[in-house]
LUMVEXTOR-214971 format. One record per residue (C-alpha): x, y, z; residue in three letters. Coordinates in steps of 0.1 Angstrom, whole numbers, padded with zeros to 4 digits, always signed. Example, Ala and Ser with C-alpha at 12.3 -4.5 7.8 and 13.67 -1.06 7.14 Angstrom:
# LUMVEXTOR-214971
+0123-0045+0078ala
+0137-0011+0071ser
//
This chain:
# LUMVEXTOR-214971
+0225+0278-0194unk
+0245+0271-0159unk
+0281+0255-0170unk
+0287+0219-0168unk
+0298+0206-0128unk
+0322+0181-0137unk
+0339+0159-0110unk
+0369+0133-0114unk
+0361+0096-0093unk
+0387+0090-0070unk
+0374+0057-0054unk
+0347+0031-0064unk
+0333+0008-0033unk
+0301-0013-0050unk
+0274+0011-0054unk
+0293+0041-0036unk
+0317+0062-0054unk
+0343+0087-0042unk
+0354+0120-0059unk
+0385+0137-0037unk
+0387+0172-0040unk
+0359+0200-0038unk
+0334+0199-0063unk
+0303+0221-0071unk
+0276+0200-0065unk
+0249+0198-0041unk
+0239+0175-0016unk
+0210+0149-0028unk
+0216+0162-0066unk
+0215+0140-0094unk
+0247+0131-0112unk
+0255+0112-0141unk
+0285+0092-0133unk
+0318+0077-0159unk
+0317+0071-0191unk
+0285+0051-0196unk
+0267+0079-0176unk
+0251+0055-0149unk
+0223+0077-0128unk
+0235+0088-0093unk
+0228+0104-0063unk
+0254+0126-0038unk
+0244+0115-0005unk
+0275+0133+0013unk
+0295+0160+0007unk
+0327+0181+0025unk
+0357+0202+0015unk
+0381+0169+0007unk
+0356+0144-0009unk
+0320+0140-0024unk
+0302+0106-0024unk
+0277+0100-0044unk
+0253+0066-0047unk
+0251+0050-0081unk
+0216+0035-0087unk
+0228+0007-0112unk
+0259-0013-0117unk
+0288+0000-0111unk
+0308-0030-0124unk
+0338-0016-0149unk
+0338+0018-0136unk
+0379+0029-0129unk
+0389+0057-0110unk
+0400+0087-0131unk
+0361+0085-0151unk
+0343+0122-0152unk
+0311+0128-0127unk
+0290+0150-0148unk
+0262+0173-0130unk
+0226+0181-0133unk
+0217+0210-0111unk
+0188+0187-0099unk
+0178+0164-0072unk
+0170+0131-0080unk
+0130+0136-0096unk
+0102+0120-0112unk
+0083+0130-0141unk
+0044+0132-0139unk
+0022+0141-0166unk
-0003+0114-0181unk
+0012+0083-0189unk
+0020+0072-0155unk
-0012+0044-0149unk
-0008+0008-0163unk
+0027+0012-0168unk
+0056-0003-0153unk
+0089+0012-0136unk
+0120+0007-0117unk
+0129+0027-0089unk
+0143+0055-0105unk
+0113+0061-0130unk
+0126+0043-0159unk
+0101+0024-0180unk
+0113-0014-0181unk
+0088-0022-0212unk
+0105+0008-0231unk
+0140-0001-0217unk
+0133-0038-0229unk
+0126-0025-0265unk
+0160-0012-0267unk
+0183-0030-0248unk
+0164-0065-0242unk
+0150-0083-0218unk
+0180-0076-0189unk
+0188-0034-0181unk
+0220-0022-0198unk
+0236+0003-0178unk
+0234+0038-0187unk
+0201+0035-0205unk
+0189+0068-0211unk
+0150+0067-0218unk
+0120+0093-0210unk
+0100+0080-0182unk
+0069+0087-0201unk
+0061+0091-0235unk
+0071+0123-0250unk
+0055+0113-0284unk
+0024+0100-0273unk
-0008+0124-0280unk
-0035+0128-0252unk
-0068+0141-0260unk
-0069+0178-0239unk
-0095+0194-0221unk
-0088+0234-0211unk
-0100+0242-0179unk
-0091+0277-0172unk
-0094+0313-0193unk
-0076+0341-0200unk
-0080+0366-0169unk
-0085+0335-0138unk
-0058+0339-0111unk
-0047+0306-0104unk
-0021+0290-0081unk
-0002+0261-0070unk
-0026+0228-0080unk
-0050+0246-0096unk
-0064+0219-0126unk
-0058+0236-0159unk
-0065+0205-0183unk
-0082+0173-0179unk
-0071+0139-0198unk
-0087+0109-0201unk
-0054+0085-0194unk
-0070+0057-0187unk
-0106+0042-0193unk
-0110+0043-0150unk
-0090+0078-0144unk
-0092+0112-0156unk
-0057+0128-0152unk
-0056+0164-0142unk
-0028+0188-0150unk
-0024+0211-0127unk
+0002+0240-0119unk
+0033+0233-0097unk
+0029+0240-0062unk
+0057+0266-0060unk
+0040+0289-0090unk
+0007+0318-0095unk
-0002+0343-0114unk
-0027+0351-0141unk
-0035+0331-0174unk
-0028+0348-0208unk
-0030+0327-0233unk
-0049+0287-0233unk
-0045+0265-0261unk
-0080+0253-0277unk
-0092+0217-0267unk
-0072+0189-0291unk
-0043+0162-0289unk
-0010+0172-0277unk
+0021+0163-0260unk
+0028+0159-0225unk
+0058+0187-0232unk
+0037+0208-0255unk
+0028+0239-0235unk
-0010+0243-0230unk
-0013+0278-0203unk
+0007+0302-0205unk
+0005+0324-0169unk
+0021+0363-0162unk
+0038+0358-0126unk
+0040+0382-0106unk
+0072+0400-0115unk
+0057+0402-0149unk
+0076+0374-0165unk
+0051+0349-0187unk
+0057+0311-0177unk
+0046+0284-0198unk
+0030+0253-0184unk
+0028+0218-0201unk
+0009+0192-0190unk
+0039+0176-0175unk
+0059+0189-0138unk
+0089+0170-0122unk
+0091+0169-0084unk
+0119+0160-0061unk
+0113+0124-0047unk
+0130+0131-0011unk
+0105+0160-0002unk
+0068+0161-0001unk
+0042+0177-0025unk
+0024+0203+0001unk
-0009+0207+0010unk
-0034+0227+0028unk
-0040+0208+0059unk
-0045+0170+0071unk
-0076+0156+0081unk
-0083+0131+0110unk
-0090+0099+0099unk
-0125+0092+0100unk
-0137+0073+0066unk
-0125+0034+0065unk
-0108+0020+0034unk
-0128-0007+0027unk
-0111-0041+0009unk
-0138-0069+0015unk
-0115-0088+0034unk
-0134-0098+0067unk
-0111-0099+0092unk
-0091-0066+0079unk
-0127-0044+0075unk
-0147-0055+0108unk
-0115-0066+0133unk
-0090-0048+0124unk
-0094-0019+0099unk
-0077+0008+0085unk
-0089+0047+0075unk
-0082+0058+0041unk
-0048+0076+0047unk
-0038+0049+0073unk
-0011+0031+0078unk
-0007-0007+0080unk
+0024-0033+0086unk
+0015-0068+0073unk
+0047-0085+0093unk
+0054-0123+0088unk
+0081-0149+0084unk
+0083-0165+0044unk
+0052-0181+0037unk
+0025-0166+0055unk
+0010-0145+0029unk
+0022-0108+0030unk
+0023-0109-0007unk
-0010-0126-0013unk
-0027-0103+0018unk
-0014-0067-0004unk
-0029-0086-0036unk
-0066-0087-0019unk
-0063-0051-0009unk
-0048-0040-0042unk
-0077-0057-0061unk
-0110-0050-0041unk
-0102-0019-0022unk
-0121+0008-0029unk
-0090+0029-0035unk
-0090+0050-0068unk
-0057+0040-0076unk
-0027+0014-0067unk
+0007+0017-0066unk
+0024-0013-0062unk
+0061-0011-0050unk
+0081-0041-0051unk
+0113-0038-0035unk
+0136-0061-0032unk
+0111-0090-0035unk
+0119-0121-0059unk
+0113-0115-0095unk
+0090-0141-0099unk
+0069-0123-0075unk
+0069-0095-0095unk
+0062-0112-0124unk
+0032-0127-0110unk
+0015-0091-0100unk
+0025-0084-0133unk
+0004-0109-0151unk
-0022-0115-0128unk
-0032-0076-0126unk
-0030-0078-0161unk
-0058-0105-0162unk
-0073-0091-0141unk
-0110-0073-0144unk
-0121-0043-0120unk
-0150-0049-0100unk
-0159-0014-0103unk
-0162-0007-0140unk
-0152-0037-0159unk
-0120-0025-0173unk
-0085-0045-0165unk
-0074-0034-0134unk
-0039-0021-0148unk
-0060+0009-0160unk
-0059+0022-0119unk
-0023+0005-0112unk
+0012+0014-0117unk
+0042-0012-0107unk
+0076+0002-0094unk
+0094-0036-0099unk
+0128-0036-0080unk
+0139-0065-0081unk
+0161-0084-0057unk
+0186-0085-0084unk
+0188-0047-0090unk
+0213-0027-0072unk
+0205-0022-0037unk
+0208+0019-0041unk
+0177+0022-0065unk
+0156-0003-0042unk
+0163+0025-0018unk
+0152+0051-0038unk
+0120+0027-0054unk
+0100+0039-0022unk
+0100+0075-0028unk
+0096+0072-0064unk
+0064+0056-0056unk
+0055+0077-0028unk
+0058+0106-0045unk
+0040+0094-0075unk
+0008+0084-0051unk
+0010+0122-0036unk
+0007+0140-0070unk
-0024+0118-0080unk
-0042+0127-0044unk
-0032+0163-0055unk
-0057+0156-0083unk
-0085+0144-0050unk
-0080+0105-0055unk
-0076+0084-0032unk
-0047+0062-0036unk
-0034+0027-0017unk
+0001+0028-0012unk
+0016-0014-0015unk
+0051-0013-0007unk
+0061-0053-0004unk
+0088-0054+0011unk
+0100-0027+0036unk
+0128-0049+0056unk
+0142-0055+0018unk
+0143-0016+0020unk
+0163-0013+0057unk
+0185-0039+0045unk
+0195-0016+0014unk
+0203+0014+0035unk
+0221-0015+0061unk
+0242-0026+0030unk
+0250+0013+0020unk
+0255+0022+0054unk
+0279-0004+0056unk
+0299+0007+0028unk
+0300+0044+0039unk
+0314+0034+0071unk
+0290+0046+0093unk
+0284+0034+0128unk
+0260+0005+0130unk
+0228+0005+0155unk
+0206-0029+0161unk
+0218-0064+0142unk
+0241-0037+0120unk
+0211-0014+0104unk
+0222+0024+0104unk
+0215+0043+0137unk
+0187+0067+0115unk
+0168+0034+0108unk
+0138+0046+0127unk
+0136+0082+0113unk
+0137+0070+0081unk
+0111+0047+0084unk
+0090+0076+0103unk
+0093+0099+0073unk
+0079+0071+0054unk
+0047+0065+0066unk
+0047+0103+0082unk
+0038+0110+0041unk
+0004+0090+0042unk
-0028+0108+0050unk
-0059+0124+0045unk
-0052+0155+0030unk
-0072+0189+0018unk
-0055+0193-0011unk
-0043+0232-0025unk
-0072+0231-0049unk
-0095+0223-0021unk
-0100+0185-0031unk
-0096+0159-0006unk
-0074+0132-0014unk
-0055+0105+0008unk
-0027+0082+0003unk
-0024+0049+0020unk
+0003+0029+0034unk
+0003-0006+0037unk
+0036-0023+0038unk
+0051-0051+0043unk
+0080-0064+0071unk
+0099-0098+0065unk
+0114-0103+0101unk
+0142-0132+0093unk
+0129-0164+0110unk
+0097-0143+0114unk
+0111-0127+0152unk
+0086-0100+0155unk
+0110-0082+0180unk
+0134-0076+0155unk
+0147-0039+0144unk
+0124-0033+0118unk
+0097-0044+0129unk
+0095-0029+0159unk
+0105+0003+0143unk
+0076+0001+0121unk
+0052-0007+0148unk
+0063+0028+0162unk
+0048+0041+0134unk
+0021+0029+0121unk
-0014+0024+0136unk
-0024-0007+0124unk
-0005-0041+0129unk
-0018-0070+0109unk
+0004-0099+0126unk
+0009-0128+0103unk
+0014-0162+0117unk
+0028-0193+0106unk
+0010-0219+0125unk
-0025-0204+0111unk
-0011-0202+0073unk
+0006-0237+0075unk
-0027-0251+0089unk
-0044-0237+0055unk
-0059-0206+0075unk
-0058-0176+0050unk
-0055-0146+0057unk
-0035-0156+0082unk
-0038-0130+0103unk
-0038-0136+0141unk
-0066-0122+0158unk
-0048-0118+0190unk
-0010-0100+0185unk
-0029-0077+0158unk
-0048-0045+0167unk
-0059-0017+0145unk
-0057+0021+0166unk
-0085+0034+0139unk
-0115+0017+0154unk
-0122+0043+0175unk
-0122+0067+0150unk
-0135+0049+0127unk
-0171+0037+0149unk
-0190+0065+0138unk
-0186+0060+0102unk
-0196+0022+0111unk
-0228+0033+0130unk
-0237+0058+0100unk
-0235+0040+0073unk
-0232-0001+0083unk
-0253-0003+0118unk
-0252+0012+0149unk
-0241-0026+0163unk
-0214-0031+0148unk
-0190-0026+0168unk
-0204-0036+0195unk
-0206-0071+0175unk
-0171-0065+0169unk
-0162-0065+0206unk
-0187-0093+0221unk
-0166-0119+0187unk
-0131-0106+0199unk
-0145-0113+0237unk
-0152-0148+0225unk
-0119-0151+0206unk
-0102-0140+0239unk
-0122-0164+0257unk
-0117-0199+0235unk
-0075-0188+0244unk
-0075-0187+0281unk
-0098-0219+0281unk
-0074-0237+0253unk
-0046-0234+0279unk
-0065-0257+0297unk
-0078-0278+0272unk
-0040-0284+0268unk
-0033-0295+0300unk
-0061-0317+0309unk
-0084-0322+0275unk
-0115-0305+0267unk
-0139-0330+0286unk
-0135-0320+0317unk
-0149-0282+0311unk
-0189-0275+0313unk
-0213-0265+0287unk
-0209-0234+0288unk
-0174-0235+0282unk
-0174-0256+0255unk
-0203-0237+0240unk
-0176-0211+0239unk
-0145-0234+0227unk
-0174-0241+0197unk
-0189-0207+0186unk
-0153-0194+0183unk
-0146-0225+0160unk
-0172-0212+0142unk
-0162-0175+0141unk
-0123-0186+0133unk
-0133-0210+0101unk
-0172-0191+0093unk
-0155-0153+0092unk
-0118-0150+0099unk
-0110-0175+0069unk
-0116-0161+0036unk
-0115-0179+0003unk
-0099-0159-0023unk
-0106-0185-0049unk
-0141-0188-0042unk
-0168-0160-0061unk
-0185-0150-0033unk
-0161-0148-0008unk
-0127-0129-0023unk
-0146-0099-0012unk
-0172-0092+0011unk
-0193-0063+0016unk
-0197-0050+0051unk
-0236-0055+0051unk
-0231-0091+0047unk
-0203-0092+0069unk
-0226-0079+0095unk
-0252-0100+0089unk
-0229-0125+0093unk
-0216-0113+0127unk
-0254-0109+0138unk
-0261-0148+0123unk
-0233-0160+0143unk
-0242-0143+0178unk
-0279-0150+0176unk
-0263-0189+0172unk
-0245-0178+0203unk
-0273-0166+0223unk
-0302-0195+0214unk
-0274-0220+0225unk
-0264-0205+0259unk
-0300-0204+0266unk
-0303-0247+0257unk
-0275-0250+0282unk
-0287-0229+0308unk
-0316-0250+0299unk
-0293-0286+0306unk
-0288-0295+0273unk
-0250-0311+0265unk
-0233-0296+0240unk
-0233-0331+0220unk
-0267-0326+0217unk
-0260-0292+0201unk
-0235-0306+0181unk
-0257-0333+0168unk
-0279-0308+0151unk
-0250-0298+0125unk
-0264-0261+0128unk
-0229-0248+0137unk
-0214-0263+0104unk
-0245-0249+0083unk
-0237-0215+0101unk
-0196-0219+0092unk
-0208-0225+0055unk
-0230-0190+0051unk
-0199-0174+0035unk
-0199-0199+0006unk
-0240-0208+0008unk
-0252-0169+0006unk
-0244-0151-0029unk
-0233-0112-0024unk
-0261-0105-0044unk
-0290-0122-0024unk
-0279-0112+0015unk
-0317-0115+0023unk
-0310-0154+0026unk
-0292-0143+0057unk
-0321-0134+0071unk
-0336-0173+0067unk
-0305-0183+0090unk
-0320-0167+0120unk
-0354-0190+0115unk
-0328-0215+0110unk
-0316-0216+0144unk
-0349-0211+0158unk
-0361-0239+0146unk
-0330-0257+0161unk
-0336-0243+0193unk
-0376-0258+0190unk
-0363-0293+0177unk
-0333-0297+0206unk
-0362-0288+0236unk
-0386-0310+0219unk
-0362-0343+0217unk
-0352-0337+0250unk
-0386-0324+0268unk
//
């Protein structure tokens, strides 16, 4: 056993504490700090003085109190147990914390993250004699009704099994393989690994992206999408629906797995996921949706060091279950809450601030963040991919603000929120003209595979019209929209039609929370066809009020709530629909 590092605290500045002197530890390990042993973390370290962050109250704490080493950096546990439960940002279970100490944290609160007691049903994998290495599965259990969790050996170890237990219940701790390294020392492996948060799991090697992650959200999956092991900013001033935009994604995305950080946000907010995930039924298989999602709940009101750390924790968590060759969405709501914990610790340390006072390695922080997401070949040969979508809260929603524009560096798809759209009762209200999504490209041969060759070619001739209906509204501005010709205001009304017909989305209403990308083409081809019929009636010399007196554009605007998901091929009437408008309209005015 190594001895006991002991330090003596010196000085105590809100979550950053001071020991003078050298000390033994190491930089980024963990360290147990005074006499109610609050976690902590040492973030600096030279020959006159060690500071160390304290992820939890350090009211009461008086210089003189022992700093007690662990010989470890800051890590998580993972083993089975992880889904459907609910953490802070250090890995500490709040349900199990509230059994013991009630419903607020008492410092010092020393529990298991996961259940050391609990038994899991065990499946062996491997046999005496197999060579196996770093992520090879040795043991499969069933953690929840949706996932099968597979143990695997740490990255850093291989050799040869021995010895396997036989197939039964055991303990994340009990050992199940036991493997002869090389230097002919026997290893014993449980079920359960810890990993350092800071550093990430390795792989084999990253993949392009190339498949899209799908959410049935219309105006995310055909104008702006993302690739599974993408990353996404949802920016926007308070109001505008970052929180409600993640909840979509989290629920109908056809991500194995969630992981839902909330850092920094209010409590209420959290409180909310909490219960309505907990309501809530999977469209996939039936079984709550908790079964597939773990919540890392940092609260506003927790110290600012641990909403620091809440991101890795969760981070790190999503890496070990693509390991396994899921692929898992990464929600982290809200990263400016995040820059504005390492503002207020970079503060205290003294350190010399950058832009509007964040710490001059904002940026490279917030690189190595989304840097972690990706489609990955995994070292067992599985492909897996984590997901980043995250959240930016520009004060006063000023998009040019540090963060923001830090995060845009990084991240390839922008979906700009905007509060003239959400306050007129437009959800999502994403604007279709300061988003853009880098992955289409990429992603248009998956769309001509498996959707239609058209579609994003449809894609491009709607964004056209969008484009269109905002030069000509410039005008409409200055001298009204009577003055324009036909086929202007032909435009000015199919775009109406695109904005409130497929860029809204009711996530209230059955059949359109989520939208599959079948009918969202059909609805894209509907809406052109509508397009092309009229521009031939005014080539023709029809006036638009004679269009508009047909009422086929609001029929067209109500397909998303008129067509179930499960009957598109009433999509198809549409098109005789309009045909038969087109008849009627040169008939009345032959």
């Amino acid at each position: 056993m190594h001895s006991v590092k002991i330090g003596k605290i010196y000085g105590i500045n809100g979550p950053v504490v001071y020991l003078k002197g050298k000390t033994d530890f190491k930089m980024s390990e963990m360290v147990y700090v005074g006499n109610e042993k609050l976690v902590g973390e040492v973030i600096s370290l030279d020959k006159e003085m060690t500071t160390i962050q304290v992820y939890e109250e350090t009211g009461g704490l008086k210089p003189g109190e022992m700093v007690e080493g662990s010989d470890a950096a800051v890590s998580v546990t993972l083993a089975p147990g992880i889904l459907n439960n609910i953490f802070d940002g250090i890995e500490r279970p709040l349900e199990r914390i509230a059994d013991t100490g009630g419903a607020f944290i008492t410092r010092g609160v020393s529990v298991d993250s996961l259940d050391m007691d609990r038994l899991w049903e065990t499946h062996i994998t491997v046999a005496p004699g197999e060579m196996v290495h770093g992520g090879t599965v040795i043991a499969e259990v069933p953690e929840t009704r949706a996932i099968v969790h597979k143990c695997m050996v740490p990255p850093d170890l291989e050799g040869t099994v021995v010895s396997v237990k036989p197939d039964g219940n055991y303990r994340i701790s009990d050992p199940l393989v036991t493997i002869a390294l090389a230097d002919g020392t026997q290893k014993e492996l449980p079920m359960m690994q810890r990993w350092p948060i800071r550093v990430a799991r390795p792989v084999h090697q990253r993949y392009p992206a190339s498949v899209p992650l799908i959410t049935g959200q219309r105006i995310l999956d055909t104008m702006f999408p993302i690739a599974k092991g993408g990353t996404a900013a949802i920016p926007g001033g308070f109001g505008t629906g970052k929180t409600m935009t993640q909840h979509q994604i989290a629920k109908w995305s056809d991500a194995d797995i969630i992981i839902y950080i909330g850092c920094g946000e209010r409590g209420n907010e959290m409180t909310q996921v909490l219960e309505e995930f907990g309501e809530l039924v999977d469209p996939r298989n039936g079984n709550p949706l908790m079964d597939r999602t773990t919540l890392i709940a940092n609260t506003s009101n927790m110290p600012v060091a641990a909403r620091e750390a809440s991101i890795y924790t969760g981070l790190t968590l999503a890496e070990y279950y693509r390991d396994m060759g899921y692929d898992v969405a990464i929600m982290a709501d809200s990263t400016s809450r995040w820059a504005e914990a390492l503002r207020e610790l970079s503060g205290r340390l003294e350190e010399m601030p950058a832009e509007e006072g964040f710490p001059a390695y904002l940026a490279s922080r917030l690189s190595a963040f989304y840097e972690r997401a990706g489609m990955m070949q995994n070292l067992n040969g599985t492909t897996g991919s984590v997901s980043i979508i995250g959240a930016v809260s520009p004060q006063g929603g000023d998009f040019s603000e540090p963060v923001t524009m830090n995060t845009k560096r990084f991240v390839r798809c922008f979906w700009g929120l905007d509060k003239s759209l959400a306050y007129s009762r437009h959800f999502p209200a994403i604007h279709w003209l300061s988003s853009y999504s880098e992955y289409l490209v990429d992603l248009s041969g998956w769309y001509t595979d498996y959707v239609s060759p058209k579609f994003v070619d449809y894609r491009n001739r709607l964004m056209a019209l969008l484009n269109q209906e905002s030069s000509l509204m410039e005008i409409v501005k200055l001298i009204g929209a009577d003055v324009l010709p036909d086929d202007q205001k032909l435009v000015l009304e199919i775009a109406r039609v695109i904005r409130l017909g497929f860029l809204q989305q009711n996530a209230f209403h059955k059949d359109d929370t989520c939208v599959s990308l079948e009918k969202q083409f059909k609805m894209m081809d509907v809406i052109l066809y509508l397009y092309k019929k009229s521009r031939d009636l005014v080539a023709m010399g029809m006036p638009m009020s004679v269009l508009k007196a047909e009422g086929i554009y609001e029929k067209v605007i109500a397909v998303k709530y008129d067509v179930p998901n499960d009957n598109l091929q009433l999509l198809d009437l549409y098109k005789r629909e309009i045909d038969e408008f087109y008849n009627r309209v040169i008939e009345k005015n032959a």
